[in-house]
C-alpha positions in Angstrom: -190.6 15.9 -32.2 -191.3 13.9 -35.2 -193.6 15.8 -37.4 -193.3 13.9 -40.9 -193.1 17.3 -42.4 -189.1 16.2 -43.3 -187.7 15.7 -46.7 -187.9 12.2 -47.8 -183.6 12.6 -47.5 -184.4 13.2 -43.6 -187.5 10.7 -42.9 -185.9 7.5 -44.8 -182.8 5.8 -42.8 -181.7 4.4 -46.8 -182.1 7.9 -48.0 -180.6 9.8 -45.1 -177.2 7.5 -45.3 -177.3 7.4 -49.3 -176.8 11.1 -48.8 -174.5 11.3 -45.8 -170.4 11.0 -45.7 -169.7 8.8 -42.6 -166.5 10.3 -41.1 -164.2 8.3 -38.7 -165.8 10.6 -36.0 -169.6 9.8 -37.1 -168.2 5.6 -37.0 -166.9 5.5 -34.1 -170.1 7.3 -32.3 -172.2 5.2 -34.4 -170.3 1.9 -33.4 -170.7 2.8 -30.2 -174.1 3.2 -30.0 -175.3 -0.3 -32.2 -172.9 -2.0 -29.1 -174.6 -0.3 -26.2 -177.9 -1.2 -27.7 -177.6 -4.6 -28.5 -175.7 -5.2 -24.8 -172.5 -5.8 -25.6 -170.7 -2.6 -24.4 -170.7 1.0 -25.6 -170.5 4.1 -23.6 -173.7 4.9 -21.9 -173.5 8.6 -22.3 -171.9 10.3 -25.1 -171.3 14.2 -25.2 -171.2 15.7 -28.7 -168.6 18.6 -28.5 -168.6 20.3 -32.0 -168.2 24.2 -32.8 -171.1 26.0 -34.8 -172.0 23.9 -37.7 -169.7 20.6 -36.6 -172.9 18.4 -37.4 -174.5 17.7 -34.2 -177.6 17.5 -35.6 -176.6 15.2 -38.2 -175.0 13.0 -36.2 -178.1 12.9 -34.0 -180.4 12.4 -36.7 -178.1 9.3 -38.0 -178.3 7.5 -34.6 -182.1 7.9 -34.5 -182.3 6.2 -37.9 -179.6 3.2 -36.9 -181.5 2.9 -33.4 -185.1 2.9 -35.6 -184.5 1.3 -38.5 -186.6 -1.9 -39.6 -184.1 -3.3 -42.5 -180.6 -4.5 -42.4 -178.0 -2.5 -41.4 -176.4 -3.5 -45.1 -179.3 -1.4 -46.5 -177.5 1.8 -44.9 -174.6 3.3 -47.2 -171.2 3.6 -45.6 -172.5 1.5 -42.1 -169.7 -1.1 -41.0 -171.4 -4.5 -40.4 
């Protein structure tokens, strides 16, 4: 549920991914998901699978902000064109 009770780090897509290391992990899931939503492939479901503290939440949070966003995707830090 979005509240807009978040840090501005957490509400902003510019902020969030000015403050978040990409790993090869987080691209790949990311990739995936600008493919699927713009039709040209990407896996349709995608199962996190992360111990305690793997970043499941941050992951989530970083694909709502790339599936949300209104600017370019050269506005987000560390976001492969």
């Amino acid at each position: 549920m979005r509240t807009g009770k978040a840090t501005r780090e957490y509400q902003e897509p510019v902020a969030f991914f000015d403050r978040t290391f990409i790993t090869e992990g987080m691209r790949l899931l990311l990739t995936q998901v600008s493919q699927r939503l713009a039709g040209q492939a990407g896996e349709p479901v995608i199962q996190l699978q992360t111990a305690f503290g793997g970043g499941k939440t941050h992951t989530m949070l970083a694909v709502y902000h790339l599936a949300t966003r209104k600017g370019p995707l050269a506005d987000l830090a560390g976001i492969p064109p």
